[in-house]
C-alpha positions in Angstrom: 0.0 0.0 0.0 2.6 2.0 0.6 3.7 2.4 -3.3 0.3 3.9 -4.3 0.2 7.8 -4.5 -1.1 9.8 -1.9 -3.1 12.2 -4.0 -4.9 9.3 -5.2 -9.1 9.4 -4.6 -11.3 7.0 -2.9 -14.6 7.6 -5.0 -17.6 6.5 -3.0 -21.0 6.0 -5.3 -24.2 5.1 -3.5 -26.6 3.3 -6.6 -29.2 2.7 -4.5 -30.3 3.1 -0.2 -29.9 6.5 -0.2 -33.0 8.7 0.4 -34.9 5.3 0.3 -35.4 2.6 2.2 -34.3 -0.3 0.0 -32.4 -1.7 -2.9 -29.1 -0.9 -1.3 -25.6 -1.0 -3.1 -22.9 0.8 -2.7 -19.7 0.9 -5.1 -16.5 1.5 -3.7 -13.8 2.2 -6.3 -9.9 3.3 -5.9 -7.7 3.3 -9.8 -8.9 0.7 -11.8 -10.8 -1.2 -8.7 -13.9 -1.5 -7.5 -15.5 -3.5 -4.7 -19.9 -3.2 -3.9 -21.5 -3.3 -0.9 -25.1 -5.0 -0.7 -27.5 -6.0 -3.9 -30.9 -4.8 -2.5 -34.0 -4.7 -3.6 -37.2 -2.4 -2.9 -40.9 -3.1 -3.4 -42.9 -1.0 -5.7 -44.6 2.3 -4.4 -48.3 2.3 -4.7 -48.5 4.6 -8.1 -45.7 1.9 -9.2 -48.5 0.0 -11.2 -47.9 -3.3 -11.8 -44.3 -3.6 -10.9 -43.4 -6.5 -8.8 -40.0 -5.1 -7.7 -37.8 -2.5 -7.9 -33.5 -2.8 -8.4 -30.5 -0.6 -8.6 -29.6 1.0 -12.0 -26.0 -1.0 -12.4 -25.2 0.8 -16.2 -22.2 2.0 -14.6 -21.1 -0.9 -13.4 -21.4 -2.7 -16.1 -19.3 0.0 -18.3 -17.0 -0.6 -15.7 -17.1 -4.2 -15.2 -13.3 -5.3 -15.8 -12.9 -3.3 -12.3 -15.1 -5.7 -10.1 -13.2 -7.5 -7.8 -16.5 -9.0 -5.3 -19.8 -8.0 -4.5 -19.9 -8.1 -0.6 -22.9 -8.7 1.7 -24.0 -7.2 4.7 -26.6 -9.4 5.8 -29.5 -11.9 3.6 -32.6 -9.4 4.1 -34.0 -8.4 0.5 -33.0 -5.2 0.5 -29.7 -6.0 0.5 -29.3 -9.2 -1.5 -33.3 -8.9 -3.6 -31.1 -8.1 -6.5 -28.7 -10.9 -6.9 -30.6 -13.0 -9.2 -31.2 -10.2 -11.7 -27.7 -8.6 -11.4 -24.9 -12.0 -10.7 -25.8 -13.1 -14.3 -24.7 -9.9 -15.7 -21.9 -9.2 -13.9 -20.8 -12.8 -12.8 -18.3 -11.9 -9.7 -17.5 -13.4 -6.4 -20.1 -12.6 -4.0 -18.7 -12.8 -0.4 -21.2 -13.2 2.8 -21.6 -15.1 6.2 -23.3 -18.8 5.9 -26.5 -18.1 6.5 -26.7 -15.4 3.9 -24.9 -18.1 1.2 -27.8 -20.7 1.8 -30.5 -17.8 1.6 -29.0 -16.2 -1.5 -28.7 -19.9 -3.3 -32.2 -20.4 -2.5 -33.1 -17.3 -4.2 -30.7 -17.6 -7.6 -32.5 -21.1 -7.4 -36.1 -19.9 -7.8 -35.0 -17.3 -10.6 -32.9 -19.9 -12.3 -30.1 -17.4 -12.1 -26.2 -18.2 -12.4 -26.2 -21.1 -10.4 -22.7 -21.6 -11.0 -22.6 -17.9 -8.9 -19.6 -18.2 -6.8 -20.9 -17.6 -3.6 -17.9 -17.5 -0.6 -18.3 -17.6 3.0 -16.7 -15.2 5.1 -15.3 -15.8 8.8 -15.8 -12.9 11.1 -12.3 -11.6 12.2 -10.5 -12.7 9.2 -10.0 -10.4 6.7 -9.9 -11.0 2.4 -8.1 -9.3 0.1 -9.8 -8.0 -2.8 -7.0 -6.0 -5.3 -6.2 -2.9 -3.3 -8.9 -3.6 -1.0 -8.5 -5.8 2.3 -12.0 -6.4 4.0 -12.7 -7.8 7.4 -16.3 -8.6 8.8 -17.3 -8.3 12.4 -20.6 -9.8 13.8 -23.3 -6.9 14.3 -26.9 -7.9 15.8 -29.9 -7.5 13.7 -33.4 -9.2 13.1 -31.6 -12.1 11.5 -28.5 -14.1 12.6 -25.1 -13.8 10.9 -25.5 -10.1 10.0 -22.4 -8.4 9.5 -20.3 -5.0 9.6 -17.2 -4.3 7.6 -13.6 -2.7 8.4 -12.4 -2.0 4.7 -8.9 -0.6 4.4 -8.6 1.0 1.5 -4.9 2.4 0.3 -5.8 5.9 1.3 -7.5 4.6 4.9 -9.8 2.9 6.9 -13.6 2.9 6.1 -16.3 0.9 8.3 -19.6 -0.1 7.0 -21.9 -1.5 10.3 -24.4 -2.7 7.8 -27.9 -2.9 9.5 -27.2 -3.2 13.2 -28.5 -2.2 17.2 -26.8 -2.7 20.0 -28.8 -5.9 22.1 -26.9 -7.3 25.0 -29.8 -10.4 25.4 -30.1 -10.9 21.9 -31.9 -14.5 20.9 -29.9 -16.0 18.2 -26.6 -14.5 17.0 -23.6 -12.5 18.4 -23.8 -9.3 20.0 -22.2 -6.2 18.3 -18.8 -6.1 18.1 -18.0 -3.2 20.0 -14.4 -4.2 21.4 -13.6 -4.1 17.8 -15.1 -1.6 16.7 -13.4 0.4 19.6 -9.9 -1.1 18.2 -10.3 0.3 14.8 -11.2 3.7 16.3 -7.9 3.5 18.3 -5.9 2.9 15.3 -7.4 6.0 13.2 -10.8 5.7 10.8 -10.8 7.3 7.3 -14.6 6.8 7.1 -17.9 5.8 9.1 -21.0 4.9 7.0 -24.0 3.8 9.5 -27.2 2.8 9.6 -29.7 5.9 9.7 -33.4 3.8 9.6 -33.9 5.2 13.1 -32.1 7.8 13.6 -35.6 10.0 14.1 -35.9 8.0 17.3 -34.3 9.2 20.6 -32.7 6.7 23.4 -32.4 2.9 23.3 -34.0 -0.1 20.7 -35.1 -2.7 23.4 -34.3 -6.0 22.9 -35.1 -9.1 21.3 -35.9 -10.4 24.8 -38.6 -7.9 25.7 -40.5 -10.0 22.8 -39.7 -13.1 23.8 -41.7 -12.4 27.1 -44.5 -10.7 25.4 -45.0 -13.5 22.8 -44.7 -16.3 25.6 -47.2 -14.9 27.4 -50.0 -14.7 24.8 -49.2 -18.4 23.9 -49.9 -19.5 27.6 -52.8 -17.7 28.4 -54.4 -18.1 24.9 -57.3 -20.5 24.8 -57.7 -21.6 21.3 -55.1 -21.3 18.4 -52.4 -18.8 17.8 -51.7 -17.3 14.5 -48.1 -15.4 14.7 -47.4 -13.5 11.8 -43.4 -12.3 11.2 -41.0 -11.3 8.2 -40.5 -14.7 6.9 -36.1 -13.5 7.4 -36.9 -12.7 11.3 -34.9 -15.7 12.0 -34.6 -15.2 15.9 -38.7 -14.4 15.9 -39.3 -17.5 14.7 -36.8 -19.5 17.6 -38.9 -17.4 20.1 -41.7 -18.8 18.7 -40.9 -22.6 18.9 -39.3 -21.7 22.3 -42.5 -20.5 23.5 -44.7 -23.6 22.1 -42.2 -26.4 23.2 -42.7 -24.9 26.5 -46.4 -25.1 26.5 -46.5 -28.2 24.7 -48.2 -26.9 21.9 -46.9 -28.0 18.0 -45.7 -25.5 15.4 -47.1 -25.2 11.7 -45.2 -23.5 9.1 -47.5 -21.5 6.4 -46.2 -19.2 3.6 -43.9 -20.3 1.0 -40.5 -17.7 1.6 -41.5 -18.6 5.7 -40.6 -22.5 4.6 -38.2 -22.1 2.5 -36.3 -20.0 5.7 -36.9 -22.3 8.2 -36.0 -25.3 6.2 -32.6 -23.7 5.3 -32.2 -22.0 9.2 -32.6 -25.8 10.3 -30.4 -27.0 8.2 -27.6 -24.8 9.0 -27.9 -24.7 12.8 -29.5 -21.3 12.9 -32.7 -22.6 14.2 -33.3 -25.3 16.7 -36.2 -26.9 17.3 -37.2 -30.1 19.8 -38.4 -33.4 18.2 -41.7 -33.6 17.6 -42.3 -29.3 17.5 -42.8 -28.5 14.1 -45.5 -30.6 12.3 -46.8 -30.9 8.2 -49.7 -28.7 7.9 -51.1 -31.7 6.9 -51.7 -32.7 10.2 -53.2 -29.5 11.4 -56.5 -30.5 11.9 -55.9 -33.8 13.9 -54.8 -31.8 17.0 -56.8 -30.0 19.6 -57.0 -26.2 19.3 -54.9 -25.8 22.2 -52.2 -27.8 21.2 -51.6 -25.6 18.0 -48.9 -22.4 16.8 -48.6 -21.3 13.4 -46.4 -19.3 12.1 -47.6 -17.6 9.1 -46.3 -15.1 6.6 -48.5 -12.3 6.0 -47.3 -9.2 8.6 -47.2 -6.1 5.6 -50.8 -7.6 4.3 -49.0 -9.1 1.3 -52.3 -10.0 -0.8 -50.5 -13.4 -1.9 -49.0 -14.2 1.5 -50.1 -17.0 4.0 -52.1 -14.4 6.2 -54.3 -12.2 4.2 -55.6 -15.4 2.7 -56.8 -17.1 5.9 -58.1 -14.0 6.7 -60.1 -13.8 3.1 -61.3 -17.2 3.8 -58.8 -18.0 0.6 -56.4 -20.6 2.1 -57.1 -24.2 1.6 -55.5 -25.7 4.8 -56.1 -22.9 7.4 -59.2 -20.9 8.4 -60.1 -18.7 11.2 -61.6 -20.4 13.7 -63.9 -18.2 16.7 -61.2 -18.0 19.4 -58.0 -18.1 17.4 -55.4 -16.0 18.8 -53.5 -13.8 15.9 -50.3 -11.9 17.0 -48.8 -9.1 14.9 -45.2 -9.4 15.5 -43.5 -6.9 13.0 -44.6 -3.8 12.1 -46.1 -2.3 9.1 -43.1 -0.5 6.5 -44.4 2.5 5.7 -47.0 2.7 2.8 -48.4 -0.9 4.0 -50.5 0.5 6.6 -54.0 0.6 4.9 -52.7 -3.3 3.3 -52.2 -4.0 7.6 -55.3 -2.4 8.6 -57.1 -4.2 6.5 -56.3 -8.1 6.9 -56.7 -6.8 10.6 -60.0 -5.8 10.4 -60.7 -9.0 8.7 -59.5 -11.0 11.4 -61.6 -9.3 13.7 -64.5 -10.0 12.0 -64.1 -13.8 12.0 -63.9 -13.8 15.4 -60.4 -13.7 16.2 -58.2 -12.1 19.2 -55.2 -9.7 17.1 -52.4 -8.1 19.3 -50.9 -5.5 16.9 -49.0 -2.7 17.3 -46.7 -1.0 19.7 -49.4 -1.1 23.2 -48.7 -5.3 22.1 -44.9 -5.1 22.5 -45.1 -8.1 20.6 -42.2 -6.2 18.2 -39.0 -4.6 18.2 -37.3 -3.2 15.5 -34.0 -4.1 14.6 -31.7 -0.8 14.1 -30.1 1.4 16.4 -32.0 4.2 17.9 -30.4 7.9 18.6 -28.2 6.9 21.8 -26.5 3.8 20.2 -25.8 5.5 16.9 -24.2 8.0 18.9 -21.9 5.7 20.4 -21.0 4.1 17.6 -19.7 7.5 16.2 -18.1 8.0 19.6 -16.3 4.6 19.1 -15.6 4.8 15.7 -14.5 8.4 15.5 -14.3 8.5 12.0 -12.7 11.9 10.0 -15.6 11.4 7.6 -19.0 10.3 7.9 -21.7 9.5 5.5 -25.1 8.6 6.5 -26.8 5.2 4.9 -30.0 3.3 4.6 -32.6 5.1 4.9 -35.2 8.0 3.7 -33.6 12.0 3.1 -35.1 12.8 6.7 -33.1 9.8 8.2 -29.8 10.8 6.9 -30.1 14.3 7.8 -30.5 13.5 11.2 -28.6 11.1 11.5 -26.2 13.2 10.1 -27.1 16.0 12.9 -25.9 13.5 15.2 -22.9 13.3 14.2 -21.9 16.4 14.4 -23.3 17.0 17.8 -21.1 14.2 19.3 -17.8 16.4 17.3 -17.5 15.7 13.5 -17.3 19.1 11.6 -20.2 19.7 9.6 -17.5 19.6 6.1 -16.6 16.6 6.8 -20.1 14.9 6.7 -21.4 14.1 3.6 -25.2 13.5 3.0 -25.3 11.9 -0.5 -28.7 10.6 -2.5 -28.2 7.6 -5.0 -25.9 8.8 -7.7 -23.7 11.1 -6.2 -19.9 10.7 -6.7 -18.0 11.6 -3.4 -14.3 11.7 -3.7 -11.9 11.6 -0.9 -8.7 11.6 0.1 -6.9 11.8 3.5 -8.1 15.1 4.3 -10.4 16.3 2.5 -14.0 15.3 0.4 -16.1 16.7 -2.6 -19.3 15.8 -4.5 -17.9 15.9 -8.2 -20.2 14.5 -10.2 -23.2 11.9 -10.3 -23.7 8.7 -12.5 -27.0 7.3 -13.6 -29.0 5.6 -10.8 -32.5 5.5 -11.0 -34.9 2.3 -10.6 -35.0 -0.5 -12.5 -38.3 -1.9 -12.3 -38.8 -6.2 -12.8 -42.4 -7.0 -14.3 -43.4 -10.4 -14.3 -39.9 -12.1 -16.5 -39.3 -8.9 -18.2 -36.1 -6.9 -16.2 -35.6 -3.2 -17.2 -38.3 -3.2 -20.3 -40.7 -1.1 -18.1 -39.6 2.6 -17.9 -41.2 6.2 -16.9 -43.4 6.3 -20.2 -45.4 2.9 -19.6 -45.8 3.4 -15.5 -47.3 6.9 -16.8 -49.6 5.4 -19.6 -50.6 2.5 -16.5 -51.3 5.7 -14.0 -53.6 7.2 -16.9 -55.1 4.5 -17.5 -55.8 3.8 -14.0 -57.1 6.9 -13.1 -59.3 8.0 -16.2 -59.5 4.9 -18.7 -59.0 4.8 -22.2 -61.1 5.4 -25.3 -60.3 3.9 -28.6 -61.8 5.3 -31.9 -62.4 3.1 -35.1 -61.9 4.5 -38.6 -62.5 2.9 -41.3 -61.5 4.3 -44.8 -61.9 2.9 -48.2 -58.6 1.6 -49.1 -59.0 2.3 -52.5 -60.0 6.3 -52.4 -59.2 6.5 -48.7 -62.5 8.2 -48.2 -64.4 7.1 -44.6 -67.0 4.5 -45.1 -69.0 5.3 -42.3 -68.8 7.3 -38.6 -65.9 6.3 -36.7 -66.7 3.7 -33.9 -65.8 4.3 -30.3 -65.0 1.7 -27.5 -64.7 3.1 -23.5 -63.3 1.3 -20.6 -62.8 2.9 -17.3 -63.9 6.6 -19.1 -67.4 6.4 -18.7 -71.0 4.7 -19.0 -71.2 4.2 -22.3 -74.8 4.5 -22.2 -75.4 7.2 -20.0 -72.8 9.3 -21.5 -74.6 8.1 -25.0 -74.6 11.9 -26.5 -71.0 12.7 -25.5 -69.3 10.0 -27.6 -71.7 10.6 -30.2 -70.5 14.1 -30.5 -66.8 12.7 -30.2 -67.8 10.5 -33.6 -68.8 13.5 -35.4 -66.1 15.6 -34.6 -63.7 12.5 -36.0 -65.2 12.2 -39.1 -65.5 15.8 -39.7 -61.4 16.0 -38.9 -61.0 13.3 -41.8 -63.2 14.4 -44.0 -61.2 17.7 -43.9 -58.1 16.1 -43.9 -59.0 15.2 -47.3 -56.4 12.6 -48.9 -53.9 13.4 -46.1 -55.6 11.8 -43.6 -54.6 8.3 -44.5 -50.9 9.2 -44.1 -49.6 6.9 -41.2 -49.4 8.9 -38.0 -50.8 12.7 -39.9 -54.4 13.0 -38.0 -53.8 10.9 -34.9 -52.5 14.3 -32.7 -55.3 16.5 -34.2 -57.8 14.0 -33.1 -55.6 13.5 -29.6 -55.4 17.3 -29.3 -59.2 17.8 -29.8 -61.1 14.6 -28.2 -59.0 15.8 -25.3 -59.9 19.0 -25.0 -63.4 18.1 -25.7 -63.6 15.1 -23.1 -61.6 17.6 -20.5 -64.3 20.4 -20.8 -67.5 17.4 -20.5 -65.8 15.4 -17.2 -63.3 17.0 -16.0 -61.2 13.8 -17.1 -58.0 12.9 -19.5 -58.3 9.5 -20.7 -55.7 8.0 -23.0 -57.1 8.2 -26.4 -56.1 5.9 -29.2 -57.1 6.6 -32.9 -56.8 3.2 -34.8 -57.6 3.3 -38.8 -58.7 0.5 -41.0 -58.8 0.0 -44.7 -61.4 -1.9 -45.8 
């Protein structure tokens, strides 16, 4: 390291995490080098019609591909490795993660039929690989699934630590505390760079722990006199331990419903992250040979999902399980924002059947997994990075987050709030924005990756809101003269019969635009705008309304 120029730049680009909450990756690049953090994904936004999910724009990665040296992952939730089956097969590098995240990331290039020659390498915490100019060392963090990891990265021009997504829990279920002995130890020694996890940064003091759950949840299962439904995110590994805890304890059997909650718990068992007695967990199968009070099941379902194990027994749509008068249903995650009304809903329709739903915080049947106000600080105090740049999480979450880092001492120049894009370059003592590379969503639609852009999600939001009218012309193909009025078909516009004299009108104002047209108006693509331009402003001034308009001609 010591050959390499000192007026060399670290350039730090975030594609995706930043002024979001999801689809996080984060390129790290020194000469011709480059080394990424995370491969998230994010689920669509409500006006996002018809968009299953939503990735990180990698065009400059792949103009830069020869650079790649490993794709390195924090931890296997989906916003941080969602986007490995639709990226690995275009980039094809070494991926480098902890064990649990290697048999939850196969599981998922599985399913897409994606690379599955990907060469996926575990990592041990503590011993550190060296990737080109790059030397990286994961260190245990805890988070809402086991095997979640930071990273010290010492890079030619310094050290940088990434915690990935972490809080600090001293009774934590499954899984090793944070490292903070370590963390200290890299302080000591002098750090180039902090990035942290902002998701709750808003909130003041302490994140309780895993264990206040634990409690809450084994409570409920004792005094509960029928069934109990718990619903989780299908990757809250230690939730689901809890869980089984609490039912071996109270002799009651476990049943597994939701496809992404089996496919977890089959690989957790299989890699020791999730123990379970003989005899616990049971085939759904067998569901209905046991009495009520002898049953747990674990369903997926918590962000109202409309496919997912819970919001179908709640729609009376599953075929193995239905609400029963008495069933216990417990809530134990809580909603991501946007999903609320989705939540409220399959709530209310649990209510209705007649079941008993402990939601919410007044439940404390959740706890969040990131660091609150009071732990980030520490970690800053720990750390005591020269630089510091905010990650994961909404503009609002970096900024404070950001506000706390300079109250514990860093100088407000040398903290950098960055949105996807940015290019930050830095060297030992000092940091600039320079410029910004493409990084805007990719959106995955059914098999198709990438073909849906702006243009179609706008037609799909026009169409949704105010419908679509089509007019028919037919011409003579011979003297392209009209051979009768243009016909007009409505959906999602208006009642075609009560709005009988409007699109009546509409026809007469086509024909009399061909008619003028003359011979002209047979030329492909010369009347379709006039008609646009006036249908529109005609339909505008009778509803109030824009619908998409489509002028088709036929020659007959």
């Amino acid at each position: 390291m010591k050959n390499f120029k000192k007026t060399n730049k670290l350039k730090i680009i975030p594609l995706g995490g930043f002024g979001e909450i999801g689809k996080n990756m984060t390129i790290l690049e020194y000469d011709d080098e480059i080394i990424v953090i995370d491969a998230g994904l994010m689920f669509p936004e409500q006006d996002m019609l018809g968009i299953d999910l939503v990735i990180p724009d990698i065009s400059y990665l792949l103009e830069n591909k020869e650079k790649i040296r490993a794709i390195c992952i924090t931890h296997a939730h989906e916003d941080h490795v969602g986007a490995l089956p639709y990226v690995l097969p275009q980039l094809n590098v070494p991926v480098y993660c902890t064990k649990l995240a290697k048999g939850l990331i196969s599981g998922k290039l599985k399913e897409r039929k994606a690379l599955t020659s990907a060469q996926l390498n575990v990592v041990t915490f503590g011993v550190p690989i060296t990737l080109g100019k790059f030397k990286v060392e994961f260190f245990p963090v805890c988070h809402s699934i086991p095997d979640a990891a930071g990273m010290i990265i010492q890079t030619p021009i310094g050290t940088i630590v990434h915690t990935g997504d972490f809080k600090l829990d001293y009774t934590p279920v499954n899984g090793l505390q944070t490292d903070l002995s370590r963390l200290a130890q890299v302080g000591a020694q002098g750090v180039l760079l902090l990035f942290s996890d902002s998701t709750y940064a808003e909130m003041p003091g302490y994140t309780l722990s895993e264990k206040v759950v634990g409690e809450a949840l084994e409570h409920i299962i004792a005094n509960a006199q029928g069934r109990v439904i718990v619903t989780t995110f299908a990757s809250l590994v230690s939730r689901v331990q809890q869980v089984i805890d609490a039912a071996a304890k109270h002799q009651r059997r476990v049943f597994v419903v939701g496809r992404s909650m089996t496919d977890t718990v089959k690989i957790a068992l299989e890699l020791g992250y999730l123990k379970a007695p003989n005899g616990v967990l049971a085939k759904i199968e067998d569901l209905h040979k046991l009495p009520h009070e002898k049953v747990v099941i674990i369903a997926t379902g918590s962000q109202g999902e409309p496919t997912s194990g819970l919001v179908r027994i709640a729609n009376r749509d599953h075929r193995q399980v239905s609400i029963i008068r008495g069933d216990t249903v417990i809530y134990s995650a809580s909603p991501i924002p946007g999903n609320e009304s989705l939540v409220n809903r399959t709530v209310d329709n649990l209510f209705k059947q007649g079941a008993e739903v402990y939601y919410g915080r007044m439940a404390q049947t959740h706890v969040h997994g990131h660091a609150s106000q009071e732990e980030l600080k520490l970690m800053l105090s720990l750390v005591k990075p020269r630089f510091f740049v905010p990650v994961h999480g909404e503009y609002r979450h970096l900024s404070f987050h950001a506000r706390l880092a300079h109250q514990v001492g860093i100088p407000e120049e040398r903290i950098f709030t960055l949105e996807d894009g940015d290019i930050l370059e830095l060297n030992q003592n000092s940091g600039k924005i320079s410029g910004k590379v493409n990084a805007g969503n990719v959106y995955v639609d059914g098999l198709s990756v990438g073909d849906v852009g702006g243009v179609v999600l706008r037609n799909r939001r026009m169409l949704s809101r105010d419908g679509i009218v089509v007019i028919i012309i037919a011409v003579n193909k011979h003297n392209d003269k009209l051979t009768g009025r243009p016909d007009i078909v409505t959906r999602g516009f208006v009642d075609s019969n009560e709005c009988k004299d409007m699109l009546e009108a509409s026809k007469d104002m086509v024909a009399k635009i061909m008619n003028h047209e003359g011979e002209f108006a047979t030329e492909i693509g010369f009347p379709d705008s006039r008609i646009r331009a006036e249908l529109n402003k005609f339909y505008f001034d009778q509803t109030k309304r824009r619908p998409m308009i489509l002028p088709v001609m036929v020659k007959v």
